[in-house]
C-alpha positions as CSV (number, residue, x, y, z in Angstrom):
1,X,-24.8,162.3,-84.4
2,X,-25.2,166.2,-84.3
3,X,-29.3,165.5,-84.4
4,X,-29.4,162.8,-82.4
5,X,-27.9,165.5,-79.9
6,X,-29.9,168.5,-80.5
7,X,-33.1,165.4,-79.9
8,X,-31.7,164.5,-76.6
9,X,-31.5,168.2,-75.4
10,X,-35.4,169.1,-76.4
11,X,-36.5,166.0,-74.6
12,X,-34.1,166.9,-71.5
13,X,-35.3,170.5,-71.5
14,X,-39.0,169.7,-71.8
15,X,-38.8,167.0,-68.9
16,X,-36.9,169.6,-66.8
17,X,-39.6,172.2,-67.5
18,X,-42.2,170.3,-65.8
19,X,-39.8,170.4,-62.6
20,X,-39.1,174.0,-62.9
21,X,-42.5,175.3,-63.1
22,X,-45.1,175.1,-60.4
23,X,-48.2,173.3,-62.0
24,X,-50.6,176.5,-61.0
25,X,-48.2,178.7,-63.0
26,X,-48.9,176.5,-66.1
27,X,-52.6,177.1,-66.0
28,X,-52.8,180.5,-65.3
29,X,-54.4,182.2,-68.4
30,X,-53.3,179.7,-71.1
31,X,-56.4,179.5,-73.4
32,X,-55.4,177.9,-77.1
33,X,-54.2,179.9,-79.8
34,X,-52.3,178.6,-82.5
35,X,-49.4,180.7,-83.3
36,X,-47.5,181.4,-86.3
37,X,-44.8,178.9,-84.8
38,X,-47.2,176.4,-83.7
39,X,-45.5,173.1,-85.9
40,X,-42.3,174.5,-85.0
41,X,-42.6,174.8,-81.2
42,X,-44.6,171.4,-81.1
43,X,-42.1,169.8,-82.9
44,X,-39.2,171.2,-80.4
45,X,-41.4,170.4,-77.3
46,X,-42.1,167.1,-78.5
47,X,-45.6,167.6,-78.8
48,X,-48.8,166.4,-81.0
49,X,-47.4,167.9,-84.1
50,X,-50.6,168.5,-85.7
51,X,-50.0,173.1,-86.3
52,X,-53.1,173.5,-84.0
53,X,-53.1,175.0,-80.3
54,X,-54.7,172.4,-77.6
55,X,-54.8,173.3,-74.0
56,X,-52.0,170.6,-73.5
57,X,-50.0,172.3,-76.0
58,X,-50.5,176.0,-74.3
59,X,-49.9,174.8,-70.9
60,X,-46.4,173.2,-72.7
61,X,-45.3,176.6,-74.5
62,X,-46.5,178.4,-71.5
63,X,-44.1,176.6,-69.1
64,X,-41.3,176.8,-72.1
65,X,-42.1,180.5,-72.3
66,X,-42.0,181.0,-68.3
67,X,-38.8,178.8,-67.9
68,X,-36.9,180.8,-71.2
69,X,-38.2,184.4,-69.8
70,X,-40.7,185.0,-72.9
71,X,-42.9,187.9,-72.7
72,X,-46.0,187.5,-72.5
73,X,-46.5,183.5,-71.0
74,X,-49.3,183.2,-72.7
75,X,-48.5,179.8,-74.3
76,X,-49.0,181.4,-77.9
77,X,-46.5,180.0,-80.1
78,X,-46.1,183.7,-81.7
79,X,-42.5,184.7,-83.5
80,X,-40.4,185.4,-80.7
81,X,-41.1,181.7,-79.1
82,X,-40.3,180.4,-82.3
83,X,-37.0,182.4,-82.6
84,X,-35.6,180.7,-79.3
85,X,-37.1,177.4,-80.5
86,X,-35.3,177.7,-83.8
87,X,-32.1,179.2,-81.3
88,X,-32.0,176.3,-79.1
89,X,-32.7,173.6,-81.6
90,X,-29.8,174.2,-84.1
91,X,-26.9,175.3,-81.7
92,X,-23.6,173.5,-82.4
93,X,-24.0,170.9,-79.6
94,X,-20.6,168.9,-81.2
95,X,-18.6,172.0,-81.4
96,X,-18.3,172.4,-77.9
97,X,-15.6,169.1,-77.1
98,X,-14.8,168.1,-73.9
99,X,-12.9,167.2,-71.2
100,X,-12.9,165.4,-67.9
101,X,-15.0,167.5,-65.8
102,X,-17.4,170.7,-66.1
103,X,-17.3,172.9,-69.4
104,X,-19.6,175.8,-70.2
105,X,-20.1,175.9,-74.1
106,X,-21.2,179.1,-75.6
107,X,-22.3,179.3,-79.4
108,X,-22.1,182.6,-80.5
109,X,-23.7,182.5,-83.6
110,X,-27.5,181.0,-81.9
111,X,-26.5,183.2,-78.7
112,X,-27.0,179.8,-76.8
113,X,-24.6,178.3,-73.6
114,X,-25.1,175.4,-71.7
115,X,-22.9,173.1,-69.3
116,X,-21.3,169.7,-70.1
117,X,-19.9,167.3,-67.3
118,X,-17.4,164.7,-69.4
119,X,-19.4,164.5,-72.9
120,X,-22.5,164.4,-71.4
121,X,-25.4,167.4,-70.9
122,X,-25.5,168.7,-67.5
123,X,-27.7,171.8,-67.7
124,X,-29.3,173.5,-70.6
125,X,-29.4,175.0,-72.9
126,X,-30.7,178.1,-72.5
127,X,-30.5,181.2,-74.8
128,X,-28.2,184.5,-74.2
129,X,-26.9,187.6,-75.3
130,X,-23.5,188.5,-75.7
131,X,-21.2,191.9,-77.2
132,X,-22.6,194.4,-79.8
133,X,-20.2,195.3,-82.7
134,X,-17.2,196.8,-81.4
135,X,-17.3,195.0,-78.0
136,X,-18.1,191.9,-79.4
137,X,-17.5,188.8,-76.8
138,X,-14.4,186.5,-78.3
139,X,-14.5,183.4,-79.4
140,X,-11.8,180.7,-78.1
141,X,-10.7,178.7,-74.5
142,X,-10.9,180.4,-71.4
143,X,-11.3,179.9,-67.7
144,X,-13.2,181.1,-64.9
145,X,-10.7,183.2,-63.1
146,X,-13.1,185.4,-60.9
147,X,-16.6,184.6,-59.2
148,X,-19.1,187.5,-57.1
149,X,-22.2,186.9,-55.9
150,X,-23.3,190.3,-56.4
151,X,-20.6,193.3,-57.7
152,X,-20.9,196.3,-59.8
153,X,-19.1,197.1,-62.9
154,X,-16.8,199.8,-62.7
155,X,-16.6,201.0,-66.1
156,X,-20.3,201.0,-66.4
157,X,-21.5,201.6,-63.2
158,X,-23.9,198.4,-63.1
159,X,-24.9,195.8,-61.2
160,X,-23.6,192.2,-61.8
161,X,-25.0,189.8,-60.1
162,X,-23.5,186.2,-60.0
163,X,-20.3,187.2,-61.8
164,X,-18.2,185.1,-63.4
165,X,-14.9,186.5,-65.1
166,X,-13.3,184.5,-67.7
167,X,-11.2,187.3,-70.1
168,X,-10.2,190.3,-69.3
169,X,-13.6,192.7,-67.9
170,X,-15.9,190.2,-69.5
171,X,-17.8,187.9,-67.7
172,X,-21.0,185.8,-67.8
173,X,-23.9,187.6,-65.6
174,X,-27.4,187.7,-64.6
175,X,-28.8,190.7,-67.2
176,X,-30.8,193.2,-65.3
177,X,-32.8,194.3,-68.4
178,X,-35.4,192.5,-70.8
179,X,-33.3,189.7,-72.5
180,X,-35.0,189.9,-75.6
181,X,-35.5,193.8,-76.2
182,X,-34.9,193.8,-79.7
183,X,-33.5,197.3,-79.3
184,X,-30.7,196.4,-77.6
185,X,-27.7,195.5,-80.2
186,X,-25.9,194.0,-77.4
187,X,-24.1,193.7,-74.0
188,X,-20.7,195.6,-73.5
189,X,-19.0,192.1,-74.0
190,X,-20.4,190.1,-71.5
191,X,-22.4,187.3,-71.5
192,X,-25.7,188.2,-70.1
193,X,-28.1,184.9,-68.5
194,X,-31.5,184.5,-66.9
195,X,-31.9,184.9,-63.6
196,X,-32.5,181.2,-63.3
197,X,-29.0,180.3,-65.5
198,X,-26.8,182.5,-63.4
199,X,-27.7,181.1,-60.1
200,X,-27.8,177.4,-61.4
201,X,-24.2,178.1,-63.5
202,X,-22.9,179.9,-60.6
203,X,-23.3,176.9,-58.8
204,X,-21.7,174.7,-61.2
205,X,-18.6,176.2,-61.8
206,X,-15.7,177.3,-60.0
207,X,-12.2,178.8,-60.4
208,X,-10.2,177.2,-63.2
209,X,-13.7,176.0,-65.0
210,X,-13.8,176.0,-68.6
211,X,-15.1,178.3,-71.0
212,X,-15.0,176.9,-74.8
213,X,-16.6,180.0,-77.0
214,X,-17.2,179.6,-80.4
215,X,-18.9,180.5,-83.8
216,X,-19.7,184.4,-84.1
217,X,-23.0,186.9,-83.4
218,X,-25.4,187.2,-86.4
């Protein structure tokens, strides 16, 4: 059951990308070269799975690369495409439940979310980043109990766009930094999304919404 889940969500996500990314973006500057996670990312994107670069398969990891904020979107299946391939494809799709409406599932421990409507997929997944050690975000059922277009924290003295409360002063967020700088250990306890996820999980939620959080950060 579990894989028959994460399959549905790879082929879901790579017929969304096609939607979400203009087809002159997919060209630009995508000439073949196969990448240390070329079977891997294939295999995810439900490509040829054959370990060898095509321009089909560039113009594919390109637009998974664009839509997932990768840096560079060069459609190179290099270590850090494979990471959120690896990410997205084992995340504890069962773990999340459900109930008779919206629920935004975050896995911890593959620093993934996405959003179910009844049992269903609605949108995602898409990866995240979540608390460093010592402000770690909780695990556990909560609820949307605050929603801002645009605020600014007050502790931190940073801006917050399409905040959405759910315990305590942690919230989910559009991240104003890199979302993959591998300096970072972490977010002050917040849940930090894509430009793209905030706006679209802004729109799908509202006061009372729940939040099931679960497994823990690596």
């Amino acid at each position: 059951m579990i894989r028959r889940v994460a399959a549905l969500v790879a082929v879901v996500l790579a017929a969304g990308l096609a939607l979400l990314i203009p087809s002159s973006a997919q060209a630009a500057g995508c000439s073949p070269r196969t990448g240390p996670a070329q079977r891997q990312v294939e295999k995810y994107l439900h490509l040829k799975v054959d370990g060898k670069a095509s321009q089909a398969d560039c113009v594919a990891v390109q637009r998974f690369q664009q839509r997932m904020g990768i840096r560079p979107t060069a459609g190179y299946a290099g270590p850090l495409t494979g990471s959120i391939v690896t990410r997205l494809a084992n995340a504890s799709y069962s773990k999340c439940g459900a109930n008779g409406g919206i629920r935004v599932c975050v896995d911890l421990t593959h620093q993934v979310f996405w959003v179910k409507r009844n049992s269903s997929l609605a949108y995602g997944p898409a990866p995240i980043r979540t608390g460093r050690a010592g402000l770690a975000t909780p695990a556990g059922l909560f609820r949307i109990q605050d929603k801002k277009v645009s605020t600014v924290s007050t502790i931190f003295k940073v801006k917050l766009p399409y905040w959405e409360r759910f315990y305590a002063d942690m919230g989910f967020h559009q991240t104003t930094t890199y979302l993959y700088d591998g300096g970072s250990p972490g977010s002050h306890g917040c849940i930090n999304l894509l430009p793209i996820d905030a706006r679209t999980l802004f729109k799908y939620t509202k006061y009372g919404t729940p939040v099931k959080i679960f497994g823990k950060k690596p």
